[in-house]
N, C-alpha and C positions, 0 to 999 in steps of 0.2 A: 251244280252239285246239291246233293239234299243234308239237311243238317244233321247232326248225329241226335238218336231218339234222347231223352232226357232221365237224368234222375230224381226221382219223386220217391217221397215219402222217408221219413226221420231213419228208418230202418237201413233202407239203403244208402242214406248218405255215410250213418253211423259205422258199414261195414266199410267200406271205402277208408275210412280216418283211420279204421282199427287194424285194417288188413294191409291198406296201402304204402305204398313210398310217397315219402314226401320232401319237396323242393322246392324251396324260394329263390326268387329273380325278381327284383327291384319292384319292390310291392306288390308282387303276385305270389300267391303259395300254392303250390299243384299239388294234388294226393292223386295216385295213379293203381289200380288193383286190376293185373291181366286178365283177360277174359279166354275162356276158345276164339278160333276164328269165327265160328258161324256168329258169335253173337253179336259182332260189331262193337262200334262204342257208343257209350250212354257218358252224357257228358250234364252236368252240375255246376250250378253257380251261386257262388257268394257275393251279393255286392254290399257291405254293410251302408249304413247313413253317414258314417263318416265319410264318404265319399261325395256325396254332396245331396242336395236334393231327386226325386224321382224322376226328372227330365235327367239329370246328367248319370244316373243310376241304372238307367231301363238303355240310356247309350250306350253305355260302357257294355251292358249285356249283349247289346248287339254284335258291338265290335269283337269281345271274344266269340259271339258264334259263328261268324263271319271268318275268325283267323279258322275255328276249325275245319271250317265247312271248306275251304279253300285247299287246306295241308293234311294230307292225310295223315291216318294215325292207325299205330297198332288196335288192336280189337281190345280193352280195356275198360273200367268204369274211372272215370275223369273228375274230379271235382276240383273248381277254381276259385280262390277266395282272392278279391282285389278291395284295397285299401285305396285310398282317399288319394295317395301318391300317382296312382296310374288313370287317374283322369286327366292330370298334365301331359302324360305321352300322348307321341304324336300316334299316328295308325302302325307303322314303320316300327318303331320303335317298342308299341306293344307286342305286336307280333316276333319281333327278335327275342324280348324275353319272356314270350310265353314259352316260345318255341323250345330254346335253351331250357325252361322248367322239365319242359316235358321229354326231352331227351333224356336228362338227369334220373328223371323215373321209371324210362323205359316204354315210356307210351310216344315216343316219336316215329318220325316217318315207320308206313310198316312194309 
C-alpha cells in the first residue's frame, strides 16, 4: 500500500486546527477535516523534541506512517501530534490509540 500524500506548508496545517475535530488518546492528539472522496487523505505530522532526540523522532514518524499506510481511512486531511509519552508504546499499542483518535474525529476506517 502507498502512503497517504502529505501536508505541507503552515497554511494547510493551520486550516486543519482551525476547521478540524479534535481527539486525544494517550499522547497522541489527532485533528481531522473531511475531504471529497476523490481527494484522498493527506496526512501531517507533529513529533516535537520532547520526545526525544532525531533517531527516536524520525522513528516514531515512521511508525505512525506505517499505522496509516496499513488502515484505511476516510478521504480527510489528518494531522498528528505525539508527545514524549508515545515513544514508550509498543507498535500494538500505538496503533490501538491512534486508531481510537481517529474514529473519535471521523476519519476512521472509510
Amino acid at each position: 500500500m502507498r502512503s497517504p500524500r502529505s501536508l505541507s506548508g503552515k497554511s494547510q496545517f493551520a486550516a486543519v486546527f482551525a476547521e478540524g475535530r479534535r481527539a486525544r488518546s494517550d499522547g497522541l492528539t489527532v485533528w481531522a477535516l473531511s475531504q471529497p472522496a476523490e481527494s484522498g487523505t493527506r496526512l501531517g505530522l507533529s513529533v516535537g523534541t520532547s520526545a526525544g532526540g532525531a533517531i527516536a523522532r524520525n522513528r516514531m514518524r515512521r511508525r505512525l506512517r506505517a499505522i496509516v499506510r496499513i488502515n484505511p481511512l476516510s478521504p480527510a486531511d489528518v494531522v498528528v501530534r505525539a508527545d514524549r509519552h508515545t515513544v514508550l508504546l509498543s507498535f500494538q499499542e500505538l496503533e490501538k490509540h491512534l486508531l481510537a483518535a481517529l474514529a473519535r474525529v471521523g476519519a476512521g476506517e472509510s
